[in-house]
HTML snippet that shows the backbone in 3Dmol.js (N, CA, C, O; Angstrom):
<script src="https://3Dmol.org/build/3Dmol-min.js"></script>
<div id="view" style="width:600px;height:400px;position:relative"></div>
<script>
const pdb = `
ATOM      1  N   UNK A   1      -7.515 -23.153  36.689  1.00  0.00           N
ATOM      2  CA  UNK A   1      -6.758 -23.043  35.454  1.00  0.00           C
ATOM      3  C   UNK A   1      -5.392 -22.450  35.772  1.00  0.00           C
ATOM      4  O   UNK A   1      -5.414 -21.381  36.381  1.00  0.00           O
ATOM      5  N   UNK A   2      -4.302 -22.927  35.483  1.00  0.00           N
ATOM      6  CA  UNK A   2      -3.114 -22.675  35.616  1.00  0.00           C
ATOM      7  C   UNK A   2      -2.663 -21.987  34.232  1.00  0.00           C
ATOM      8  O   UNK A   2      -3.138 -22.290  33.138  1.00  0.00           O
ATOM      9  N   UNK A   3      -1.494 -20.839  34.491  1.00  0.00           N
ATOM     10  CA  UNK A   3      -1.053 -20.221  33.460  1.00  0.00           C
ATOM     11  C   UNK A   3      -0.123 -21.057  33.116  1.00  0.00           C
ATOM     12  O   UNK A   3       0.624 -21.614  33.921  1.00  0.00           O
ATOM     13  N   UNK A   4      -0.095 -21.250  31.530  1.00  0.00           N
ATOM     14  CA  UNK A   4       1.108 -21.359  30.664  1.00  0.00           C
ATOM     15  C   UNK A   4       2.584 -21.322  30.818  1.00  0.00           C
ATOM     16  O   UNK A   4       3.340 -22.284  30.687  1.00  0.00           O
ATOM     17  N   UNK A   5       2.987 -19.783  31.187  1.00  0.00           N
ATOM     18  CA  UNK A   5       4.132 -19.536  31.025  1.00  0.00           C
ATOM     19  C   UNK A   5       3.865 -19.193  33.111  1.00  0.00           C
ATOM     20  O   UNK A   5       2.773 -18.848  33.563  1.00  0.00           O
ATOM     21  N   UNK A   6       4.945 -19.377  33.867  1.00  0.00           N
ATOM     22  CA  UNK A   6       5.075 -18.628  35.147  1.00  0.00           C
ATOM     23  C   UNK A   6       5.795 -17.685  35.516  1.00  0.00           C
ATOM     24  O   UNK A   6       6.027 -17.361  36.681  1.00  0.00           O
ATOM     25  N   UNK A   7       6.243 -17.125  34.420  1.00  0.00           N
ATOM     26  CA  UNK A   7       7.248 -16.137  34.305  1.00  0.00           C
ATOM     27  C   UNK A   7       7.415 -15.188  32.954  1.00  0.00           C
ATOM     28  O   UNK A   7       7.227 -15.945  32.001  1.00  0.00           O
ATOM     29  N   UNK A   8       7.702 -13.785  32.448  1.00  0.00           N
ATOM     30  CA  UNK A   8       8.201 -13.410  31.315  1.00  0.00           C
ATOM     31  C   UNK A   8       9.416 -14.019  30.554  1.00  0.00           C
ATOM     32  O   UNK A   8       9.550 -14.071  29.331  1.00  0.00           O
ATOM     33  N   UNK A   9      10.132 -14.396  31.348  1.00  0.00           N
ATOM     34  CA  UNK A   9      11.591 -15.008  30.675  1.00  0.00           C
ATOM     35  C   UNK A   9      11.032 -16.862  30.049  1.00  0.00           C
ATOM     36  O   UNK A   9      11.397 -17.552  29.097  1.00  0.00           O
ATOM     37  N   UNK A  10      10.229 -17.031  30.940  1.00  0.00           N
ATOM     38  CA  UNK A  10       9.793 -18.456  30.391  1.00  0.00           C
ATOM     39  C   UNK A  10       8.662 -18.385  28.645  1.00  0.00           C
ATOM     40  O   UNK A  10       8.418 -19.082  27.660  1.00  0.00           O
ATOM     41  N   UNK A  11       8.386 -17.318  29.116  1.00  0.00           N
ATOM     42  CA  UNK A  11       7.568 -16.647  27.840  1.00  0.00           C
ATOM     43  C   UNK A  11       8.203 -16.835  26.690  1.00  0.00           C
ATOM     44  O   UNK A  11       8.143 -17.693  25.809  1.00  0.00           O
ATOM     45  N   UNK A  12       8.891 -15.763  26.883  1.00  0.00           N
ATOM     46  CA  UNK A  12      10.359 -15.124  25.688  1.00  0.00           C
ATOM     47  C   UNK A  12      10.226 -16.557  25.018  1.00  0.00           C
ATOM     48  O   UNK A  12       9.638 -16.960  24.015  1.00  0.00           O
ATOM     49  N   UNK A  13      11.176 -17.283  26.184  1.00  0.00           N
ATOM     50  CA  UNK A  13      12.185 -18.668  26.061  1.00  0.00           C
ATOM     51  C   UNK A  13      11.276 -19.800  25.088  1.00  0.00           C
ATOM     52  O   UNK A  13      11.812 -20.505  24.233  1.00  0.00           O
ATOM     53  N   UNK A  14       9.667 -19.823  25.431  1.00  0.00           N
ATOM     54  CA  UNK A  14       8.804 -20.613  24.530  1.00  0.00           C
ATOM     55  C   UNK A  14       9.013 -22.050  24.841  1.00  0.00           C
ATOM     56  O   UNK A  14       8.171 -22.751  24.280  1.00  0.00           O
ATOM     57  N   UNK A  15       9.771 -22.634  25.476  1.00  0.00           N
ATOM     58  CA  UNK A  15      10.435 -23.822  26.002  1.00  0.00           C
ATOM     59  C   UNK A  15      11.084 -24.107  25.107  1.00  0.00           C
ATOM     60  O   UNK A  15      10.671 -25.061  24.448  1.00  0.00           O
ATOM     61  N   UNK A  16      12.298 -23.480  24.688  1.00  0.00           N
ATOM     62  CA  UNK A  16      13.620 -23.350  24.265  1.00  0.00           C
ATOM     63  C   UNK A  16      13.089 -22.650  22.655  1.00  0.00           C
ATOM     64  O   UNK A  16      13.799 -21.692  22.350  1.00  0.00           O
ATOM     65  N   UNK A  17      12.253 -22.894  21.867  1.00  0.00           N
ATOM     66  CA  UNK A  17      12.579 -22.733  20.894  1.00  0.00           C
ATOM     67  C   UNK A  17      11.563 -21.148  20.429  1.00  0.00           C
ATOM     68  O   UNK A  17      10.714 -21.015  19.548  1.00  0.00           O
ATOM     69  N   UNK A  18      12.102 -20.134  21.445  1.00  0.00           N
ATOM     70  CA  UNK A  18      11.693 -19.069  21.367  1.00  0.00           C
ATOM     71  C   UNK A  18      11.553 -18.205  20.083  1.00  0.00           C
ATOM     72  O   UNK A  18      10.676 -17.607  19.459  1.00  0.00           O
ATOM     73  N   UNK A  19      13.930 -18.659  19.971  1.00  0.00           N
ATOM     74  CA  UNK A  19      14.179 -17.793  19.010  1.00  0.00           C
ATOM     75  C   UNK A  19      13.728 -17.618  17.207  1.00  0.00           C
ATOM     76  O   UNK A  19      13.908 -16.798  16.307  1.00  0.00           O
ATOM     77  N   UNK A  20      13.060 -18.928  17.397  1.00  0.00           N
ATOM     78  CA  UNK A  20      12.554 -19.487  15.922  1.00  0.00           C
ATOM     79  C   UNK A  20      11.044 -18.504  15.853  1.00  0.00           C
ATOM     80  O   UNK A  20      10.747 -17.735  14.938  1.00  0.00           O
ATOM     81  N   UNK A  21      10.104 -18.837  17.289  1.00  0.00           N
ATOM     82  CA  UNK A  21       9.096 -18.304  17.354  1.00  0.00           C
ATOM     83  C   UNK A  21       8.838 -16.780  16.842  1.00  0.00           C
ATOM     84  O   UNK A  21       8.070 -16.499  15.921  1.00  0.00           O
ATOM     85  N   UNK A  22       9.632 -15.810  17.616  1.00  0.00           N
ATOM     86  CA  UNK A  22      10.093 -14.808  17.706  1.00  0.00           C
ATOM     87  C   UNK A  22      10.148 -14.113  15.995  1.00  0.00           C
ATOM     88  O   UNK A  22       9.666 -13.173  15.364  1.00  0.00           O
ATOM     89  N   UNK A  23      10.871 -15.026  15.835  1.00  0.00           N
ATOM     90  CA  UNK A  23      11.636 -14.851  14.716  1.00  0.00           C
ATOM     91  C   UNK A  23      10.110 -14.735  13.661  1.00  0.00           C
ATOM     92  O   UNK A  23       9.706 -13.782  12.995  1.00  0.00           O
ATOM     93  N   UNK A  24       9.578 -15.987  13.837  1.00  0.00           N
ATOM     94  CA  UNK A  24       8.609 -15.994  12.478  1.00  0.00           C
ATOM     95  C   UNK A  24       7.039 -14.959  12.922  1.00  0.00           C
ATOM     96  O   UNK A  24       5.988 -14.670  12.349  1.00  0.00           O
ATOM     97  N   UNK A  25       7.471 -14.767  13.829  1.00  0.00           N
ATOM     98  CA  UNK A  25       6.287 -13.503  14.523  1.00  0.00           C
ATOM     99  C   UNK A  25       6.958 -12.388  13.986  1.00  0.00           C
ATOM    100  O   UNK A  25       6.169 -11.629  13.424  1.00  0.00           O
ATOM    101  N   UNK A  26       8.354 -11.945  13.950  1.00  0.00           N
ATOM    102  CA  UNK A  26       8.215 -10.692  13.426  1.00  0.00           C
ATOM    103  C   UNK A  26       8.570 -10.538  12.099  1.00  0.00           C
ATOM    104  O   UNK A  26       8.394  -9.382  11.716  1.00  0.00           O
ATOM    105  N   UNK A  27       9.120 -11.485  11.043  1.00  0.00           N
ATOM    106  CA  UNK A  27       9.288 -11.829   9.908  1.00  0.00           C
ATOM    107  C   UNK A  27       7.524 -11.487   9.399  1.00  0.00           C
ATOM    108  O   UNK A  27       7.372 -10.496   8.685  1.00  0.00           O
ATOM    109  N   UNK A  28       6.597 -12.090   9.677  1.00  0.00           N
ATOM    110  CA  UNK A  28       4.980 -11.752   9.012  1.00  0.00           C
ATOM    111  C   UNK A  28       5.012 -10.679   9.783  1.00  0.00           C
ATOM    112  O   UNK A  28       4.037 -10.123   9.276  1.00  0.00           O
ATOM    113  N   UNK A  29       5.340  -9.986  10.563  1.00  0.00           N
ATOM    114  CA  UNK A  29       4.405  -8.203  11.025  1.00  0.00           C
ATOM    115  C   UNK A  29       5.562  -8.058   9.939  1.00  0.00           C
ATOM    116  O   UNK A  29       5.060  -8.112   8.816  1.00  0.00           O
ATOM    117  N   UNK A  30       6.762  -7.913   9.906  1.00  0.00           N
ATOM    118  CA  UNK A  30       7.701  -7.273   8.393  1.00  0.00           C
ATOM    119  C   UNK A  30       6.839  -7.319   7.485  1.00  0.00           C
ATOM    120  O   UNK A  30       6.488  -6.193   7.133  1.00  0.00           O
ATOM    121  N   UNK A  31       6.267  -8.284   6.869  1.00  0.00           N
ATOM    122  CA  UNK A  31       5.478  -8.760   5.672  1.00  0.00           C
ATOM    123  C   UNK A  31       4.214  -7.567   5.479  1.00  0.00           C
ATOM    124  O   UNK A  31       3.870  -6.704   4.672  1.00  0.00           O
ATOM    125  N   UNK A  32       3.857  -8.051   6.577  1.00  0.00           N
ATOM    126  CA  UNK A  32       2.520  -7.007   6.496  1.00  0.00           C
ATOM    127  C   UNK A  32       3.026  -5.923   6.622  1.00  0.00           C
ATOM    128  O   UNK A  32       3.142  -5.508   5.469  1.00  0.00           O
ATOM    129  N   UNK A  33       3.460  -5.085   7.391  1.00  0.00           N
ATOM    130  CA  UNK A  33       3.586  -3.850   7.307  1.00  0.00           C
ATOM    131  C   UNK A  33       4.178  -3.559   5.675  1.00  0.00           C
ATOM    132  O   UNK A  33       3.502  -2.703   5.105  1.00  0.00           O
ATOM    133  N   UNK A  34       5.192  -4.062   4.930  1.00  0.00           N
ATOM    134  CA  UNK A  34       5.637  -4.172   3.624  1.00  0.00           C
ATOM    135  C   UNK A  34       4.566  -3.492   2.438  1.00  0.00           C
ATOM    136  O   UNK A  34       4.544  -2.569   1.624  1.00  0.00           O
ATOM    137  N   UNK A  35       3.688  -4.638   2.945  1.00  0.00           N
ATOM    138  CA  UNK A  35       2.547  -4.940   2.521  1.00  0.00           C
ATOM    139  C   UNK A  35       1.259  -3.720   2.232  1.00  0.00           C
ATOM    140  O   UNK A  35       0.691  -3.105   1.329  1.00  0.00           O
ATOM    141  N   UNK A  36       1.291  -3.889   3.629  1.00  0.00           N
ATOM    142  CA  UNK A  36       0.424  -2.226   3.946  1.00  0.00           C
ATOM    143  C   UNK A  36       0.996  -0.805   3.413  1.00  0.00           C
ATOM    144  O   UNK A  36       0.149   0.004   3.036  1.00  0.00           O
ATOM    145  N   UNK A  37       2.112  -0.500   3.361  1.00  0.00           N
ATOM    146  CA  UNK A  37       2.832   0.023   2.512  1.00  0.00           C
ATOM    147  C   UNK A  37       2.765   0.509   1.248  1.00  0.00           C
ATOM    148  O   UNK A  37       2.279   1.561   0.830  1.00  0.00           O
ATOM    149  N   UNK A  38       3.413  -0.551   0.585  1.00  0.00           N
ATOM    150  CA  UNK A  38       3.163  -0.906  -0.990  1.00  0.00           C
ATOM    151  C   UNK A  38       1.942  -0.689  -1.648  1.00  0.00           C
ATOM    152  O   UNK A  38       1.784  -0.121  -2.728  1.00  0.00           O
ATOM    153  N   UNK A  39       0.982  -1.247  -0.821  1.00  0.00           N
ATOM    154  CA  UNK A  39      -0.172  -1.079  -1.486  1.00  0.00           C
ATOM    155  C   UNK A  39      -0.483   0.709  -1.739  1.00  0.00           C
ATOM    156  O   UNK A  39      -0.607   1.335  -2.792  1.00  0.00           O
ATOM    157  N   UNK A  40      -0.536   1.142  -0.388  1.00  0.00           N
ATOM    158  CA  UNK A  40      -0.713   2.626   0.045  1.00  0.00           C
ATOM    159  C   UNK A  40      -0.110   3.196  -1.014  1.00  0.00           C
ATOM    160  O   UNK A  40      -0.795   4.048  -1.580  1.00  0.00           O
ATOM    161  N   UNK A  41       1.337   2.918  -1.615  1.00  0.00           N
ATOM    162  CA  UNK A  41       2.107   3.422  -2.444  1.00  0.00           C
ATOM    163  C   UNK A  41       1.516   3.823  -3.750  1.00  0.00           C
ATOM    164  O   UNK A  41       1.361   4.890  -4.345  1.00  0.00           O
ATOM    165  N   UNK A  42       1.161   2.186  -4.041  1.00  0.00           N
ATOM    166  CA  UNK A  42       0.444   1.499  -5.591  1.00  0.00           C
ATOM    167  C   UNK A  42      -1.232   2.388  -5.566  1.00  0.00           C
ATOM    168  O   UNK A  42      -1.805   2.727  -6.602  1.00  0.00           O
ATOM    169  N   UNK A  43      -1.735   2.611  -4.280  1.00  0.00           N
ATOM    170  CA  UNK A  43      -3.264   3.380  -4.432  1.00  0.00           C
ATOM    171  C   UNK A  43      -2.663   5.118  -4.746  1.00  0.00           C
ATOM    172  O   UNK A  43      -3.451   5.844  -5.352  1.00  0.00           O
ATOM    173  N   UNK A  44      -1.614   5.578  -4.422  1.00  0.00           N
ATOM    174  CA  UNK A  44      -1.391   7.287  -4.524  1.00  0.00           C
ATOM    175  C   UNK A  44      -1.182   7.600  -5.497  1.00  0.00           C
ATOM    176  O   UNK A  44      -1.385   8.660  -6.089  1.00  0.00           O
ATOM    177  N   UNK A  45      -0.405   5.986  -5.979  1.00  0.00           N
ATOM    178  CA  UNK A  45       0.264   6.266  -7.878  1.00  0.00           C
ATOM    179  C   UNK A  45      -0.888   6.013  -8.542  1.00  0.00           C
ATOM    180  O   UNK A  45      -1.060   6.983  -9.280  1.00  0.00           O
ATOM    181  N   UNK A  46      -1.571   5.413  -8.649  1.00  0.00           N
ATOM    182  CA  UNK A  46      -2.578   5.420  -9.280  1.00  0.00           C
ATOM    183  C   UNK A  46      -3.883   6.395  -9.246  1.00  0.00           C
ATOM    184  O   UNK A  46      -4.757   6.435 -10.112  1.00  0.00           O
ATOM    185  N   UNK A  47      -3.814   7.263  -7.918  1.00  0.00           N
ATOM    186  CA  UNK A  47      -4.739   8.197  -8.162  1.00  0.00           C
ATOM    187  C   UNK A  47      -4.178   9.532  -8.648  1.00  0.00           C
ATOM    188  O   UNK A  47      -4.778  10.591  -8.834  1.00  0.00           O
ATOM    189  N   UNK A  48      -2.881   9.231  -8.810  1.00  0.00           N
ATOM    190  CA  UNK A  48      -2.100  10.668  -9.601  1.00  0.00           C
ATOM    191  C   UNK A  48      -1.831  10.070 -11.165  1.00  0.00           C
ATOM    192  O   UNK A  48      -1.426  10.925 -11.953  1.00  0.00           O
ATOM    193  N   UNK A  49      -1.951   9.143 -11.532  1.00  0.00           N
ATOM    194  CA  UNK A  49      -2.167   8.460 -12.981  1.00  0.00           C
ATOM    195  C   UNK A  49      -3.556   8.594 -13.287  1.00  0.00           C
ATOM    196  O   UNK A  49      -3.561   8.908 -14.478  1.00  0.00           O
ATOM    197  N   UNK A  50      -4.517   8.545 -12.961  1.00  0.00           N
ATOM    198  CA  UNK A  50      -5.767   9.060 -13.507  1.00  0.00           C
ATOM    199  C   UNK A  50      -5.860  10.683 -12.871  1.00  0.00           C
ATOM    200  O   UNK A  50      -7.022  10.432 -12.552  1.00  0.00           O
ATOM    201  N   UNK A  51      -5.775  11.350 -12.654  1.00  0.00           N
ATOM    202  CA  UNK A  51      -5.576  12.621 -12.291  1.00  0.00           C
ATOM    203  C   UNK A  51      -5.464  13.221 -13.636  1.00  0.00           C
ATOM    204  O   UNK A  51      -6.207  13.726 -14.478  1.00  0.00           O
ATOM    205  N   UNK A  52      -3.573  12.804 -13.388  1.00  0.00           N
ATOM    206  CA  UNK A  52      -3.118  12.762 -15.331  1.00  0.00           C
ATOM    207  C   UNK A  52      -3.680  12.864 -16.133  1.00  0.00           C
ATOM    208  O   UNK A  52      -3.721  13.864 -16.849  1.00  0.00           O
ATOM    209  N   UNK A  53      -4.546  11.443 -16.325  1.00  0.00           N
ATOM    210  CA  UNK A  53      -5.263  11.391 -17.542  1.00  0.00           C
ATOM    211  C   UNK A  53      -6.431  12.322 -17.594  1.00  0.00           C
ATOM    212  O   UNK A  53      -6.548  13.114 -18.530  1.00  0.00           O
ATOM    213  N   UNK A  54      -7.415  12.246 -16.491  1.00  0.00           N
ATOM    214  CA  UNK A  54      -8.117  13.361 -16.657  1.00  0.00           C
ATOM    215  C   UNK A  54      -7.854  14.451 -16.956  1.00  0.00           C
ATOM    216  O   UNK A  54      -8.658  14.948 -17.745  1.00  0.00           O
ATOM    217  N   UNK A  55      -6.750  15.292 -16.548  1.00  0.00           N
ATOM    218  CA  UNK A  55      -6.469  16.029 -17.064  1.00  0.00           C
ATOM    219  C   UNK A  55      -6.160  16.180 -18.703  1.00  0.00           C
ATOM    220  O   UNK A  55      -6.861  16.909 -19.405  1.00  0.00           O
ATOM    221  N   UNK A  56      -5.330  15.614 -19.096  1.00  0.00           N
ATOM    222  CA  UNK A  56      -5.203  15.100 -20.301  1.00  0.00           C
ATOM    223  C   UNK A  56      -6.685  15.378 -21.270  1.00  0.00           C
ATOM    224  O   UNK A  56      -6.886  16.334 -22.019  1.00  0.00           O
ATOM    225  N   UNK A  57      -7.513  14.343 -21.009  1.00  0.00           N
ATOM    226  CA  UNK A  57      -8.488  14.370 -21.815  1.00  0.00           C
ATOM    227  C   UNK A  57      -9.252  16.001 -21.239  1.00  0.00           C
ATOM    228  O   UNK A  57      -9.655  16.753 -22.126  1.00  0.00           O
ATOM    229  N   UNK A  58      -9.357  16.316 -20.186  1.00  0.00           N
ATOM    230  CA  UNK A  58      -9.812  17.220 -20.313  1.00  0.00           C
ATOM    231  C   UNK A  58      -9.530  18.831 -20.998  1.00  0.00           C
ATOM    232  O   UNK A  58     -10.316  19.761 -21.176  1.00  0.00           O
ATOM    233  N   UNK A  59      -7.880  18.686 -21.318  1.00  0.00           N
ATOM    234  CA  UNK A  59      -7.264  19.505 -22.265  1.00  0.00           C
ATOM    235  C   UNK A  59      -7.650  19.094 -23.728  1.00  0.00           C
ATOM    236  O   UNK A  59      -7.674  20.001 -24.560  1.00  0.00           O
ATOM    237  N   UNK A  60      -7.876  18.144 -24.025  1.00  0.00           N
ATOM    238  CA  UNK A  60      -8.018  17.614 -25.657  1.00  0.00           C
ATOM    239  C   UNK A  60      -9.377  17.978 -25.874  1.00  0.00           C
ATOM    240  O   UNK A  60      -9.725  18.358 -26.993  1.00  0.00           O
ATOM    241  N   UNK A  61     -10.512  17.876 -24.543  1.00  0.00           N
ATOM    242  CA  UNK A  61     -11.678  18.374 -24.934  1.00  0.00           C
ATOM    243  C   UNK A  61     -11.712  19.759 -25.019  1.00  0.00           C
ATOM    244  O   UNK A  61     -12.201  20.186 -26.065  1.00  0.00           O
ATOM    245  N   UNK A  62     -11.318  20.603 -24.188  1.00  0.00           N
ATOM    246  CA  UNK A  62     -11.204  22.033 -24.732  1.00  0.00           C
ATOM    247  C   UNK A  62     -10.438  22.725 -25.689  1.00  0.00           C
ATOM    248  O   UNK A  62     -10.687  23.899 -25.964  1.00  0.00           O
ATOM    249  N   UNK A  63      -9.471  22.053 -26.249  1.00  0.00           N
ATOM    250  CA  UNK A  63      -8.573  22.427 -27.203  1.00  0.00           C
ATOM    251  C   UNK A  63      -9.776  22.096 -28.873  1.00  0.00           C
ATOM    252  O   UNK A  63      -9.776  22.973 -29.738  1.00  0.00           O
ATOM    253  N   UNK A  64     -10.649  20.828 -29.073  1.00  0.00           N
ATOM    254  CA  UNK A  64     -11.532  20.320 -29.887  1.00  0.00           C
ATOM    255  C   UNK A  64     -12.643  21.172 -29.876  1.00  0.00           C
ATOM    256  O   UNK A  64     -13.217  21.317 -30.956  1.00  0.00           O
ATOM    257  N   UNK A  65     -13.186  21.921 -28.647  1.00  0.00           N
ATOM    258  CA  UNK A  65     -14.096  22.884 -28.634  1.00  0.00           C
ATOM    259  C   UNK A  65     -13.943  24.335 -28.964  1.00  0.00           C
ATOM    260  O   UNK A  65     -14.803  25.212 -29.055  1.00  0.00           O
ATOM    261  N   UNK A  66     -12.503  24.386 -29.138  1.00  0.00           N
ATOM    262  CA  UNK A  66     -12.203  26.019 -29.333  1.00  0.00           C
ATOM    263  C   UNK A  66     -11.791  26.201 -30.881  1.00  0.00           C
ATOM    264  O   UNK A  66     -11.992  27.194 -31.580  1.00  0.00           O
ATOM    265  N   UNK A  67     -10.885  24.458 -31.400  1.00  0.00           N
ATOM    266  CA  UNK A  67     -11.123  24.476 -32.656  1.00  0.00           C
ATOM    267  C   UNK A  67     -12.621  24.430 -33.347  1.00  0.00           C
ATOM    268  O   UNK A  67     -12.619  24.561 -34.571  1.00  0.00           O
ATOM    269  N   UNK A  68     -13.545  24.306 -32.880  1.00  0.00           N
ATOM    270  CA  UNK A  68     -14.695  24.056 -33.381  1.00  0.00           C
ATOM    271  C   UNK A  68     -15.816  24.667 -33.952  1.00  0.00           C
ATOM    272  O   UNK A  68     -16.577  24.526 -34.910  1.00  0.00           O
ATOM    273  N   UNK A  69     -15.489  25.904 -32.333  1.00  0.00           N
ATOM    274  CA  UNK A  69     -15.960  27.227 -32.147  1.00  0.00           C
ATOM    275  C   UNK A  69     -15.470  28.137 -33.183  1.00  0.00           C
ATOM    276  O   UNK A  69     -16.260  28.631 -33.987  1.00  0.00           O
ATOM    277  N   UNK A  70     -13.825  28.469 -33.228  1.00  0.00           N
ATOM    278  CA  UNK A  70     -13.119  28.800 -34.535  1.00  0.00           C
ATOM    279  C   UNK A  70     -13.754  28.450 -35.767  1.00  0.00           C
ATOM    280  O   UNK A  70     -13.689  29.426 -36.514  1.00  0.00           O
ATOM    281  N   UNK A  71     -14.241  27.651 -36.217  1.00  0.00           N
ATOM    282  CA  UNK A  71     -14.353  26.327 -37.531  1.00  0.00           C
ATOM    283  C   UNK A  71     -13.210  26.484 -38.235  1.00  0.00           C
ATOM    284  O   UNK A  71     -13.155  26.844 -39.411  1.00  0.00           O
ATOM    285  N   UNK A  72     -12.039  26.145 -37.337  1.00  0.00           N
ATOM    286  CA  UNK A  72     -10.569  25.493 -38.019  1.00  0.00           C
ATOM    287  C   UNK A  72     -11.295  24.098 -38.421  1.00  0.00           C
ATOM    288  O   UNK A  72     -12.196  23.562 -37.776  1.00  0.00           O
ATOM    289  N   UNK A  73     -10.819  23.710 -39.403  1.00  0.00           N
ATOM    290  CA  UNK A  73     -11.037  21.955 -39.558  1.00  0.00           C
ATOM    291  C   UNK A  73      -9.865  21.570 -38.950  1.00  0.00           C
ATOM    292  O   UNK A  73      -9.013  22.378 -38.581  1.00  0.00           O
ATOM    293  N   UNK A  74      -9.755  20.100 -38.796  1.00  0.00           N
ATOM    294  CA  UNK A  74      -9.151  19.257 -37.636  1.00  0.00           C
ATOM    295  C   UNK A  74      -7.931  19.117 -39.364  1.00  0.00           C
ATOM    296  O   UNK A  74      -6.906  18.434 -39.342  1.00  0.00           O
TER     297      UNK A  74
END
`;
const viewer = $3Dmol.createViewer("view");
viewer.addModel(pdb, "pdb");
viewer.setStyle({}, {cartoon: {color: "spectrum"}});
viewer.zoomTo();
viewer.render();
</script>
């Protein structure tokens, strides 16, 4: 079995049309990494948006229990 390329520069080169190759190899790792990213971004915001809300409701439930306890009416 004979190798492909016989050299690194013949590699690169792709038999001439390297720079296209090259090109669309690191254009998709851009993508993905983007990708991988964003998402990471979109999962932190969203676990500090329900955080929030829990919190939230969990103030409205103790604020409803202390009026209750009181017997303020609502």
């Amino acid at each position: 079995m004979t190798p492909a390329f016989h050299s690194w520069a013949q590699f690169l080169a792709m038999g001439g049309y390297g720079f296209y190759v090259w090109l669309s190899v690191f254009v998709a790792l851009l993508v993905m990494l983007i990708l991988v990213g964003h998402s990471a971004y979109q999962r932190r915001q969203l676990l500090v948006m329900i955080a929030t809300k829990q919190d939230r409701e969990k103030r409205i439930m103790t604020a409803k229990r202390r009026k209750q306890s009181t017997g303020e009416k609502p």
